[in-house]
N, C-alpha and C positions, 0 to 999 in steps of 0.2 A: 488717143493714146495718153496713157496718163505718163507723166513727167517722173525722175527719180529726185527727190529731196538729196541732196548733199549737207552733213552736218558738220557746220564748218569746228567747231568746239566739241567733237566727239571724240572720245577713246575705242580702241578696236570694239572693247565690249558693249559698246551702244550701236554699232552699226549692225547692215545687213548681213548676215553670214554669206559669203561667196565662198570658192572654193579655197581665193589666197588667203582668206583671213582667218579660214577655219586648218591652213596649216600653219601657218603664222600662230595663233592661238592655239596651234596641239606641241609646236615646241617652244611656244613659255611654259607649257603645263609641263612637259618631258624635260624642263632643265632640271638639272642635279640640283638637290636642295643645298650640299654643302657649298655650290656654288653663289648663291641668291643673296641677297641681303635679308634681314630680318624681315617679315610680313608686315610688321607695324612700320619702318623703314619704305617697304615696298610701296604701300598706302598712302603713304604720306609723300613721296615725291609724288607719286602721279594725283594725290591734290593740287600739290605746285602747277604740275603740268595742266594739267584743266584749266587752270585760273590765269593761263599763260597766253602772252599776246600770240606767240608761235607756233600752237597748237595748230595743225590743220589737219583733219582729217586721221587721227591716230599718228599721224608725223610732227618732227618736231621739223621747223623752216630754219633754225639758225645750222641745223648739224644734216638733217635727210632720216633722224634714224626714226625708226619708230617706238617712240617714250616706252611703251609699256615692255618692250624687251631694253633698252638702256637701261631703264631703273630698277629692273631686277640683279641688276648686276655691282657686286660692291665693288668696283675699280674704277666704275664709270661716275661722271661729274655732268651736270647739265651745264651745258655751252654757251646758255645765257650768259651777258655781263650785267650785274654782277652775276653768279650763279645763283639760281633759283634753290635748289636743294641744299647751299650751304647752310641753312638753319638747320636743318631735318640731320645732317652730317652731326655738326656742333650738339643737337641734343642727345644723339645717340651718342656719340662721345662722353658727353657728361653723363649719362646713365652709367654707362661702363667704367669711369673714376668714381662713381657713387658705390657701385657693387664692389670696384676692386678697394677702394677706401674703408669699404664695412667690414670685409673680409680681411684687411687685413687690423681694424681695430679688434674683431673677433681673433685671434689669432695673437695679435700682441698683448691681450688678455690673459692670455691661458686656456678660452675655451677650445674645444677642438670642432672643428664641421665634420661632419658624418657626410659620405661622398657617395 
């Protein structure tokens, strides 16, 4: 009888589809988008998370949740100390004082943005 490999540094989407993992992966796919955080946002925490001592198995060991619905969610923080996603937070931040900076140099200009 052959044995099942366990992957200890795997996200849901490298493992074997079972029946809980393919409901579990049919609602991150069915969350509201106006809910999610950005995709590049999305991506980039669960790099963190891969790269993370407390990854097991699609879970995270400091909190129980499972990273890849946590980090879809913009309310949510990873529970590591320090926190692992505060970069990925801090960059999108500064994206967003870049756009609302440009926009309102555009603007303080006299040009107008076409909406």
């Amino acid at each position: 009888m052959e044995e099942k490999k366990f992957c200890r540094k795997c996200l849901l989407a490298d493992m074997e589809e079972t029946d809980y993992l393919l409901h579990l992966k049919a609602y991150i796919a069915a969350y509201p988008l106006e809910k999610r955080v950005a995709d590049s946002v999305y991506k980039a925490r669960l790099e963190q998370c891969r790269s993370c001592e407390h990854l097991y198995q699609g879970m995270c060991r400091k909190c129980g949740c499972f990273v890849e619905l946590r980090a879809l969610k913009p309310h949510m923080d990873c529970p590591a100390v320090p926190p692992k996603w505060m970069a990925v937070q801090e960059a999108e931040i500064g994206k967003e004082v870049e756009i609302k900076n440009g926009l309102e140099e555009t603007v303080s200009k006299g040009n107008h943005i076409q909406l």
